[in-house]
MIRO-625570 format. One record per atom (N, C-alpha, C): y, z, x; residue in one letter; atom name. Coordinates in pm, 1 decimal. Example, Ala and Ser with C-alpha at 12.3 -4.5 7.8 and 13.67 -1.06 7.14 Angstrom:
! MIRO-625570
+----------+----------+----------+------+-------+
:        v :        w :        u : guti : vexpa :
+----------+----------+----------+------+-------+
:   -569.0 :    780.0 :   1319.0 :    a :     N :
:   -450.0 :    780.0 :   1230.0 :    a :    CA :
:   -330.0 :    780.0 :   1320.0 :    a :     C :
:   -225.0 :    708.0 :   1285.0 :    s :     N :
:   -106.0 :    714.0 :   1367.0 :    s :    CA :
:      3.0 :    787.0 :   1290.0 :    s :     C :
+----------+----------+----------+------+-------+
! end
This chain:
! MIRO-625570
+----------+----------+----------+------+-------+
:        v :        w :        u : guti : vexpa :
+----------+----------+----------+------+-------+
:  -2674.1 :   -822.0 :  -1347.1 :    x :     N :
:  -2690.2 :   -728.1 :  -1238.6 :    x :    CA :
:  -2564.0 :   -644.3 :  -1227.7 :    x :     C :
:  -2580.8 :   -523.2 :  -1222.4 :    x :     N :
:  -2515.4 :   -381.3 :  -1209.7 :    x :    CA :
:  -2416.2 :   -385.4 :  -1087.1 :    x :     C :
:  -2325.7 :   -366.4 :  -1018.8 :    x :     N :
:  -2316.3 :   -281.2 :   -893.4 :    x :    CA :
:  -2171.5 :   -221.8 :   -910.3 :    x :     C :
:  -2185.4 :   -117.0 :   -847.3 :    x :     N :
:  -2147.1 :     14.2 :   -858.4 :    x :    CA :
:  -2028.8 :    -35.7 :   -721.4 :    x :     C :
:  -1885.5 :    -60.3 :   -755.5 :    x :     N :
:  -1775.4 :   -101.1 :   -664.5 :    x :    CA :
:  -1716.8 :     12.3 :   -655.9 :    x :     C :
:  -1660.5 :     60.7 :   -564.7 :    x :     N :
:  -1540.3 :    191.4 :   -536.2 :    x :    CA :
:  -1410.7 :    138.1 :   -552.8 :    x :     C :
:  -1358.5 :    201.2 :   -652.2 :    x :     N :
:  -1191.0 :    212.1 :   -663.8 :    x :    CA :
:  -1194.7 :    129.9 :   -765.2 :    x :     C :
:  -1331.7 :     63.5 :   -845.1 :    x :     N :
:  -1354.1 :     13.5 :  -1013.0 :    x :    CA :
:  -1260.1 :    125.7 :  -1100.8 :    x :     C :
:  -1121.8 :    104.7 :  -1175.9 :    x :     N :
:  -1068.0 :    156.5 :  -1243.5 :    x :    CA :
:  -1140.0 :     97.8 :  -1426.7 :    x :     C :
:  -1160.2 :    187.2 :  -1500.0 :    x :     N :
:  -1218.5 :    117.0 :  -1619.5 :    x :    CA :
:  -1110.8 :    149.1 :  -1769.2 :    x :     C :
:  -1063.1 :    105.3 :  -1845.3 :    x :     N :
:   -951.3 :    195.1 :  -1895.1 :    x :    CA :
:  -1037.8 :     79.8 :  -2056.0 :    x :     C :
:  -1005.3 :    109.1 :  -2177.2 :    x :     N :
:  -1085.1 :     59.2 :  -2334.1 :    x :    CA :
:  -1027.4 :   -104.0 :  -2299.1 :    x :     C :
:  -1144.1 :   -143.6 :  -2309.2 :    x :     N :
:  -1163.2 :   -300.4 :  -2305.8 :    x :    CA :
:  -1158.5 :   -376.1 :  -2164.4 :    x :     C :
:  -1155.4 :   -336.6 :  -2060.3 :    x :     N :
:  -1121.8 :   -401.3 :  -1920.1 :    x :    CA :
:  -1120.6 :   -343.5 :  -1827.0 :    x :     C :
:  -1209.6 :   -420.3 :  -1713.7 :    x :     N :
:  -1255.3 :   -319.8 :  -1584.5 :    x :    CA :
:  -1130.0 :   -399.4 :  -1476.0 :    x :     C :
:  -1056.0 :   -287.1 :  -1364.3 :    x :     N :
:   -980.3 :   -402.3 :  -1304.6 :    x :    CA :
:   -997.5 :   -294.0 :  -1127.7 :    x :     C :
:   -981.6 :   -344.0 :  -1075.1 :    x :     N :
:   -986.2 :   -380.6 :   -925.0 :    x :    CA :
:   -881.1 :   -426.4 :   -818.5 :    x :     C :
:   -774.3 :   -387.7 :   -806.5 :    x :     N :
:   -681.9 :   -438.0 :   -757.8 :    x :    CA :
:   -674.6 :   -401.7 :   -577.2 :    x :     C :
:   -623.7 :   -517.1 :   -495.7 :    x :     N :
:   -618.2 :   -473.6 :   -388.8 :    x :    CA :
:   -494.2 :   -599.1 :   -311.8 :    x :     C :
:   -376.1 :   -545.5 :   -254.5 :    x :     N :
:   -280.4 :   -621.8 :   -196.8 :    x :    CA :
:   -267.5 :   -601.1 :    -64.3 :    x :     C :
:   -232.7 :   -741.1 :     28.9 :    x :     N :
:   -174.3 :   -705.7 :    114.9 :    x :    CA :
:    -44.2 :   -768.2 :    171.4 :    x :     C :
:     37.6 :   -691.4 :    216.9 :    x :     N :
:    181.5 :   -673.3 :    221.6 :    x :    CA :
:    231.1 :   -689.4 :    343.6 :    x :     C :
:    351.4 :   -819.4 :    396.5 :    x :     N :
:    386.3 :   -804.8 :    482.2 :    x :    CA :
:    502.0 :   -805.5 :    510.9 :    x :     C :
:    591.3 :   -718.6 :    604.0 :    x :     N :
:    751.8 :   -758.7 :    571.1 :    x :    CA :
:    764.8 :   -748.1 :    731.8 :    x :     C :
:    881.7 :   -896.9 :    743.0 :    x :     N :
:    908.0 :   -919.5 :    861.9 :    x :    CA :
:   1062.7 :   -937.7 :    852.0 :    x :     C :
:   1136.4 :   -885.1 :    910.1 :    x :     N :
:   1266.2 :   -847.8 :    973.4 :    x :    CA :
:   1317.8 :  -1008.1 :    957.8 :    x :     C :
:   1432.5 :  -1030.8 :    920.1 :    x :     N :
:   1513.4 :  -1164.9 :    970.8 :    x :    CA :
:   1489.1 :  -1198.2 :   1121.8 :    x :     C :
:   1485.3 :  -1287.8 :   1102.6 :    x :     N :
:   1473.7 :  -1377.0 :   1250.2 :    x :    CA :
:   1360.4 :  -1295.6 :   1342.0 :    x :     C :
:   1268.5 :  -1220.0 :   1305.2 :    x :     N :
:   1165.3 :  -1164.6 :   1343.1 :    x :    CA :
:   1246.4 :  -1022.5 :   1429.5 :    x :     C :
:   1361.5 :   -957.2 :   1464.7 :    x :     N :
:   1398.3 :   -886.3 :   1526.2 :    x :    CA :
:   1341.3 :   -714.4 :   1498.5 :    x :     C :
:   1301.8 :   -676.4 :   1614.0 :    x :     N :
:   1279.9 :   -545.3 :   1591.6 :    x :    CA :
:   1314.1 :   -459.0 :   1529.3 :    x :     C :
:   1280.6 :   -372.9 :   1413.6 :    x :     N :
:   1364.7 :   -288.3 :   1320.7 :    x :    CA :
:   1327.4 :   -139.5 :   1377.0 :    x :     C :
:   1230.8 :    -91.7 :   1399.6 :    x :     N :
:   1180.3 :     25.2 :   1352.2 :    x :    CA :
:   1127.7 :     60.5 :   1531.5 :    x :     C :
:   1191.8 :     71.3 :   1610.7 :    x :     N :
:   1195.3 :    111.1 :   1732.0 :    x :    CA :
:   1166.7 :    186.4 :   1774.7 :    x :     C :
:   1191.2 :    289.9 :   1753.5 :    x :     N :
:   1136.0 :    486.9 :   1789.7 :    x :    CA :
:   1044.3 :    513.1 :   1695.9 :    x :     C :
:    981.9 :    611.2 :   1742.7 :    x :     N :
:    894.4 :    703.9 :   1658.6 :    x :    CA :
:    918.9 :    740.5 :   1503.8 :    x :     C :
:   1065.1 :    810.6 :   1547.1 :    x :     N :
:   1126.7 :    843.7 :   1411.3 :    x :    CA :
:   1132.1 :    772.3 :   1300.5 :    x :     C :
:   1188.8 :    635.7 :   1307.3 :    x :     N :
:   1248.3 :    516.5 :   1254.9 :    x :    CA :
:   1095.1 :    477.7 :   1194.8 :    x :     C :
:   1039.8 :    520.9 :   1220.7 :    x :     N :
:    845.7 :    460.9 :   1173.4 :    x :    CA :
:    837.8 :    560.9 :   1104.8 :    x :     C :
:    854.9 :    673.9 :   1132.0 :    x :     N :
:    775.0 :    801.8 :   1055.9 :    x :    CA :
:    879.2 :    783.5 :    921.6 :    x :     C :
:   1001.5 :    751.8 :    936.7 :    x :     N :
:   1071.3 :    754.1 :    800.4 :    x :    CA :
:   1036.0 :    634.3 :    695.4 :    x :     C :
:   1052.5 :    568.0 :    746.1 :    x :     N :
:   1014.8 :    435.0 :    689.4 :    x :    CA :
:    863.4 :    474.3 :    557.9 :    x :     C :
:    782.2 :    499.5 :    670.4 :    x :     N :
:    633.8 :    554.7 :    641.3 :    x :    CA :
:    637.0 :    681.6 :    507.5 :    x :     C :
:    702.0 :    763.7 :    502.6 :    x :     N :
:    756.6 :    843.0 :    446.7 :    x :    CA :
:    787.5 :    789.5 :    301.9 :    x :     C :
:    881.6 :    695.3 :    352.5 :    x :     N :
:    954.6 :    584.9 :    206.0 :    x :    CA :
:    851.3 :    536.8 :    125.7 :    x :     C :
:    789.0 :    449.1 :    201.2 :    x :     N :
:    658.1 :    382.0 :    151.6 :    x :    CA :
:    563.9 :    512.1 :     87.0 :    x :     C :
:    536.7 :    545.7 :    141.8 :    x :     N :
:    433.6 :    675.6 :     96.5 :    x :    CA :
:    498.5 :    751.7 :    -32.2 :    x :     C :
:    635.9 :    776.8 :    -60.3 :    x :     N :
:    690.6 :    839.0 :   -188.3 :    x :    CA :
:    675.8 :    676.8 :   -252.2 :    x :     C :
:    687.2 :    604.1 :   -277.1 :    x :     N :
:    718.9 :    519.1 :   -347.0 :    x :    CA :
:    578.6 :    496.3 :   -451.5 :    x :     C :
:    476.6 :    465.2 :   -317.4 :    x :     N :
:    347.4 :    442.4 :   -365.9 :    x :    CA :
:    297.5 :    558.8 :   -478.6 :    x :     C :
:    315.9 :    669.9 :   -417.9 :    x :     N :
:    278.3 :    786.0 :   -526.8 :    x :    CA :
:    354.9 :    774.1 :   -668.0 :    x :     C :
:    515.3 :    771.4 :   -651.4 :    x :     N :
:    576.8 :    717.4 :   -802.3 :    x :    CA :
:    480.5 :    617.0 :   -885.8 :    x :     C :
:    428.1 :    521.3 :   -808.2 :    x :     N :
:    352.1 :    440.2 :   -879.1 :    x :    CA :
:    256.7 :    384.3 :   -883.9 :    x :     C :
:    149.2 :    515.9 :   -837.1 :    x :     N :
:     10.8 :    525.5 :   -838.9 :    x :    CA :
:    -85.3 :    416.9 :   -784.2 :    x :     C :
:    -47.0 :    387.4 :   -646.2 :    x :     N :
:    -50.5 :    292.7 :   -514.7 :    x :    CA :
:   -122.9 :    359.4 :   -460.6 :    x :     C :
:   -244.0 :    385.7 :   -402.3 :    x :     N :
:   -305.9 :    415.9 :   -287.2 :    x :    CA :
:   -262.9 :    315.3 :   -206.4 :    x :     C :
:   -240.8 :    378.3 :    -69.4 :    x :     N :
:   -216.3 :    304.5 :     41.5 :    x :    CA :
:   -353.4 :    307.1 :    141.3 :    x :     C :
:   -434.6 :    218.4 :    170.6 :    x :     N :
:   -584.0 :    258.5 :    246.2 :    x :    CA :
:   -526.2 :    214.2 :    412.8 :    x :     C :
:   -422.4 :    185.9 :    436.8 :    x :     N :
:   -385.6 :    126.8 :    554.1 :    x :    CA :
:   -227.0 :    126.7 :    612.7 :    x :     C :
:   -228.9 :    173.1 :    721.2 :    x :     N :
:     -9.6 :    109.3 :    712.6 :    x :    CA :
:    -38.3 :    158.1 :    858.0 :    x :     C :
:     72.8 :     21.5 :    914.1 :    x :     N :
:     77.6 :     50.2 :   1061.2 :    x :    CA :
:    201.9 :     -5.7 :   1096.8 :    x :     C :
+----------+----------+----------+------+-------+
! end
């Protein structure tokens, strides 16, 4: 049986599917990213990084 998955990458000899999830927590759990700003940069980081290396991001909060 067939089915037709979204985000099925197929490349000669092997179908692959990848999906992670990622969590990063501050030492001793302390607040890092406080203001608006401090998020939007961060977010920013992550977002160039992922594109260098062909990461869709489907989520980030």
């Amino acid at each position: 049986m067939n089915k037709d998955v979204g985000g099925v990458i197929h490349e000669r000899g092997y179908v692959y599917n990848f999906h992670f999830h990622l969590i990063w927590v501050t030492k001793y759990r302390h607040e890092a990213f406080t203001t608006p700003k401090l998020v939007a940069e961060m977010a920013d980081i992550l977002t160039k990084i992922a594109r260098l290396n062909e990461v869709t991001i489907e989520q980030m909060e």
